[in-house]
Each structure stands twice: as C-alpha cells, then as structure tokens.
One Martini backbone bead per residue (centre of mass of N, CA, C, O) as a GRO file, in nm:
protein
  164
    1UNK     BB    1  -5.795  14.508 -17.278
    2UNK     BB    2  -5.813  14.504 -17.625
    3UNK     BB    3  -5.947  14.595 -17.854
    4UNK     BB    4  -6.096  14.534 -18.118
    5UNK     BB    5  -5.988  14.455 -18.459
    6UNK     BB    6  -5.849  14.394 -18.762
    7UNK     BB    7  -5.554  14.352 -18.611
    8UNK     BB    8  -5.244  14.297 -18.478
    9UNK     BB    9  -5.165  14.636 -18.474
   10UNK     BB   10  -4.971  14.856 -18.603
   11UNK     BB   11  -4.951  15.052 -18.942
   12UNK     BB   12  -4.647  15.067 -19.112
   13UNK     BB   13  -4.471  15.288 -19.317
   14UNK     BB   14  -4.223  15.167 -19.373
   15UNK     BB   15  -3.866  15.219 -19.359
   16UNK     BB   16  -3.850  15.483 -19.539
   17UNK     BB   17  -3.769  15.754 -19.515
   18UNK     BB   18  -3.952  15.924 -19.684
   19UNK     BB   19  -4.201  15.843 -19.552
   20UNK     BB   20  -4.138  15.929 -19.287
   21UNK     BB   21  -4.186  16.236 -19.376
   22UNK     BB   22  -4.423  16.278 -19.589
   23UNK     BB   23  -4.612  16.077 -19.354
   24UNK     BB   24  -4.808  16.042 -19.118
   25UNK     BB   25  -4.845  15.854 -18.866
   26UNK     BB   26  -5.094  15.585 -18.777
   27UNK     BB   27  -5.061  15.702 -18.485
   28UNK     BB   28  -5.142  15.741 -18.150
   29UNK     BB   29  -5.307  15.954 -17.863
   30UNK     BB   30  -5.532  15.933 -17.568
   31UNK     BB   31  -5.557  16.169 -17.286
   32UNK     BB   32  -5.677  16.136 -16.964
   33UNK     BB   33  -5.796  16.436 -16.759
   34UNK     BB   34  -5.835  16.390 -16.408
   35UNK     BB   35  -5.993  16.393 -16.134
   36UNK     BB   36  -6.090  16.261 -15.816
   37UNK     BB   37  -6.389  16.391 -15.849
   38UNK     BB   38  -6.430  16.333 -16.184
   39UNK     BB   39  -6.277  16.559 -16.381
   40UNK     BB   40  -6.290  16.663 -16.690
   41UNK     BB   41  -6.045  16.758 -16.974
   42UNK     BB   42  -6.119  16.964 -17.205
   43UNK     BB   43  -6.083  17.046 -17.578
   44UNK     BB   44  -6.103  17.330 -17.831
   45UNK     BB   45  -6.098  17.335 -18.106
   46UNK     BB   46  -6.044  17.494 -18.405
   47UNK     BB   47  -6.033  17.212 -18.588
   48UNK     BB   48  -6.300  17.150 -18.617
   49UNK     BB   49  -6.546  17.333 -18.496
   50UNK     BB   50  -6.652  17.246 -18.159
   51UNK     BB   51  -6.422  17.024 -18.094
   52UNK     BB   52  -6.431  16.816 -17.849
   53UNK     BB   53  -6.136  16.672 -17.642
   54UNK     BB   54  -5.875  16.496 -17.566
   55UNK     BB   55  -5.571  16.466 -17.541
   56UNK     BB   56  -5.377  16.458 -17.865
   57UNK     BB   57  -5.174  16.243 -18.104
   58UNK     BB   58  -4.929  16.190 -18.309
   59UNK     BB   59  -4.651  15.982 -18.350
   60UNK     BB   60  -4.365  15.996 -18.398
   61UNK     BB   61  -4.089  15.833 -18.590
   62UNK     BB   62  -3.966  15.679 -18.309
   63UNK     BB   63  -4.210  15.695 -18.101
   64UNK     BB   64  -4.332  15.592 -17.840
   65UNK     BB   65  -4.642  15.638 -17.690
   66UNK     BB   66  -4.541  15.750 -17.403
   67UNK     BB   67  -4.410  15.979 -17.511
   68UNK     BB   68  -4.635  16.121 -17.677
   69UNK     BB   69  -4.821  16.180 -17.432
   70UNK     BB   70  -4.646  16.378 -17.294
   71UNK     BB   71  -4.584  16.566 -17.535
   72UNK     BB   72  -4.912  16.641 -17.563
   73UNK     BB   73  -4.953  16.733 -17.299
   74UNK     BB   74  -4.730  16.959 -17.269
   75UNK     BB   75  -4.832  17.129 -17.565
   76UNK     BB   76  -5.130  17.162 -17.458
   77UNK     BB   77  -5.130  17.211 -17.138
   78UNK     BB   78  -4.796  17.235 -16.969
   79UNK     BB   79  -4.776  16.958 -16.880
   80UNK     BB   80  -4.624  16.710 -16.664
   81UNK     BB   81  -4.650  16.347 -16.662
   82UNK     BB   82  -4.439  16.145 -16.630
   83UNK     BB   83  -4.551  16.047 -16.315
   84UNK     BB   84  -4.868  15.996 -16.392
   85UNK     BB   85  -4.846  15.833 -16.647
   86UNK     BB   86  -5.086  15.593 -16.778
   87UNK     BB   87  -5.132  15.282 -16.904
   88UNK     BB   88  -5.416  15.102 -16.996
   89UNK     BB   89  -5.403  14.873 -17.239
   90UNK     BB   90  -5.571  15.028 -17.458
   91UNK     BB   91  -5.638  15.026 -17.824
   92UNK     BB   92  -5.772  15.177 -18.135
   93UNK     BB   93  -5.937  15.170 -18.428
   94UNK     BB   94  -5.974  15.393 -18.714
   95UNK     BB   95  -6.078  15.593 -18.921
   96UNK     BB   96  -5.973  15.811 -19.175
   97UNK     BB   97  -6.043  16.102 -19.226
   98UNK     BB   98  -6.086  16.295 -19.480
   99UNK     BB   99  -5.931  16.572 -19.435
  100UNK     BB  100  -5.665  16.363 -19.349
  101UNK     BB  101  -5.588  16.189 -19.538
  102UNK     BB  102  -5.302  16.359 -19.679
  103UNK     BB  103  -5.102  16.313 -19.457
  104UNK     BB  104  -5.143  15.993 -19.539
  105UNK     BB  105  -5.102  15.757 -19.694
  106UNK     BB  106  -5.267  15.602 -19.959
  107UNK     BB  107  -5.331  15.334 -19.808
  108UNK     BB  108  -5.392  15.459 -19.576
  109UNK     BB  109  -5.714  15.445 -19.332
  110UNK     BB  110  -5.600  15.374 -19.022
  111UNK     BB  111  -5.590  15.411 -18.706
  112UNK     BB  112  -5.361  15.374 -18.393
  113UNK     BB  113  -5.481  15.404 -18.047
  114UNK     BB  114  -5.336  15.534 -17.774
  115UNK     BB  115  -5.441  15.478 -17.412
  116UNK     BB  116  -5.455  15.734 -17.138
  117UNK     BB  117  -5.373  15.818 -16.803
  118UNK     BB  118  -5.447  16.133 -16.583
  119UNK     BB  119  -5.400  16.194 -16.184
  120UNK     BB  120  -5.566  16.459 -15.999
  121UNK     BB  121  -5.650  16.596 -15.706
  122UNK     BB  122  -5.650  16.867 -15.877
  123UNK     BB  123  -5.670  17.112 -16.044
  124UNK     BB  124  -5.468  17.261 -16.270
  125UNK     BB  125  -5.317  17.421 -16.473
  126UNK     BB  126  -5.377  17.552 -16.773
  127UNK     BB  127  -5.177  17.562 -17.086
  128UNK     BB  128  -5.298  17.665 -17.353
  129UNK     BB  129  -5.263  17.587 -17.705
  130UNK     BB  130  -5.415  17.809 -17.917
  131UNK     BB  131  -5.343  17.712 -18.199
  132UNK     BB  132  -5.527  17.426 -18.158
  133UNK     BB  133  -5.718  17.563 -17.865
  134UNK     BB  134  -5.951  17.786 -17.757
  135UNK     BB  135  -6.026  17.582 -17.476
  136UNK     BB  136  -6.114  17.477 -17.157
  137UNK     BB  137  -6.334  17.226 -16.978
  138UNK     BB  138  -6.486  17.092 -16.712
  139UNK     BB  139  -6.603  16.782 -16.645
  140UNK     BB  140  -6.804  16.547 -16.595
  141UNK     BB  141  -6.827  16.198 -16.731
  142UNK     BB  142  -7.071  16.247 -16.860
  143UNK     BB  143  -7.044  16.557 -17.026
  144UNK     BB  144  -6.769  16.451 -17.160
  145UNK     BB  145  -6.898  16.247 -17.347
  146UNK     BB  146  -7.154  16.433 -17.426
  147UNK     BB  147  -6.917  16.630 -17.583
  148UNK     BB  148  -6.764  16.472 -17.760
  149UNK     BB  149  -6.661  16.383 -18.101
  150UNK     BB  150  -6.548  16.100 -18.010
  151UNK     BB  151  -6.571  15.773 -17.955
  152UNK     BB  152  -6.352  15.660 -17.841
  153UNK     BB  153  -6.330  15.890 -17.605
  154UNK     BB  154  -6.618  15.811 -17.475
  155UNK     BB  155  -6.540  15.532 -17.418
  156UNK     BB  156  -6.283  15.597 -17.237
  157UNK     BB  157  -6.453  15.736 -17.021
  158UNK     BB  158  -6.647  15.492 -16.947
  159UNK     BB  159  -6.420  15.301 -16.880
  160UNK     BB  160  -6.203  15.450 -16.677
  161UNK     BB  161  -6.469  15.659 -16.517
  162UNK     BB  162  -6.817  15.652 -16.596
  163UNK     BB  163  -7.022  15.842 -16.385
  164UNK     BB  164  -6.844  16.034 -16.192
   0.00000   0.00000   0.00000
C-alpha cells in the first residue's frame, strides 16, 4: 500500500524541454540492498559528509521509476540487478532540502521517491562509484536504521527487512 501524502503522485514540471533540461526531475528511487542473512548495503556519501544511505537516485526526464533503480545501482555499486529488482510499491512524499532547492524548478518543493528492493543470497561485490561515495558497509536492519540518514531510508529498512 502506497504512504499517504500530499497528492495524488508525482509532481512533474512542464512539459516543455527547456524546464526538462533546466531541472532536475522531482522523482527519485530509493533501492534496499540486502542478503538472505538480513544484512543491509548502506553508502556513504562524500557530500554532506558522514551520510549513510541506500541507493538513492533521481529519475531522468522520460526515465520509468525501474529504469532509474536498474541505473542508479549500476552507477553506485556495479550491479545489475535487472533481474533481481522488486518494486515494493510503496512510495513516499518528502520536502526538498535546502542545499539542493536550486536543482528543481521554483515552485517545487516536494520530491516523490519510489521504493525498490533487491535480494542476494551472499554479499555481492561492490564497485564503489568513488566521485559520489566514500565506503560502504554491511549491517544488520537494526544498525542499517539506526546509521541512515533519511527518515525515509529508516522507514524503508523497518517496513520491508523489519528487525532481521
């Protein structure tokens, strides 16, 4: 079932190319990376400093909510997970933070993030995307909560892995 939110679902600007080039879509994914054992994949962003999160990406102009997880965990980790990933179906709604307001058009606000989830039965390898990630580290969906840095990211972890 989807989170309750604001509206009716995602909020797009325009459809003329110049706002689609100009800014940055207001959609994204968040993608749970984890073993059979209930360890969770988290990342550590270079920017802002010390921020633990899963695979997170926004969605290009024209681009599927699948596509873009396919993509953004290829670019992040070097998986393909083609066949692997699950949509939750499950969405939710959040402010967009200051740092990052000048991405999106004037007037929007709100990003709206879809939820996927991919399972391996052991730790994959990762390959690292260095330009936008320090390390990453396994943890158990307990630690994996208690380090993210998105409430979202949290709710994801408890929702669809829980205390594992």
């Amino acid at each position: 079932m989807p989170a309750p939110d604001d509206g009716d679902g995602p909020v797009v600007v325009g459809d003329d190319a110049a706002a689609q080039t100009r800014y940055k879509r207001p959609e994204s994914v968040l993608v749970l990376i984890y073993t059979r054992a209930g360890e969770v994949l988290l990342l550590q962003r270079r920017q802002p400093a010390g921020y633990w999160q899963s695979v997170t990406g926004s969605l290009l102009w024209g681009e599927t909510a699948a596509a873009a997880a396919v993509r953004e965990v290829r670019e992040e980790t070097g998986l393909d997970v083609r066949e692997r990933l699950v949509d939750c179906g499950y969405h939710n709604r959040f402010a967009i933070v200051a740092p990052w307001r000048a991405r999106y058009a004037p007037d929007q606000t709100t990003n709206y993030e879809y939820v996927f989830r991919v399972e391996y039965t052991t730790r994959p390898v990762i390959r690292l995307n260095l330009s936008e990630h320090t390390r990453h580290a396994w943890w158990s969906a307990r630690e994996a909560r208690a380090r993210v840095s998105s409430p979202t990211n949290r709710e994801a972890i408890e929702r669809f892995l829980g205390d594992e």
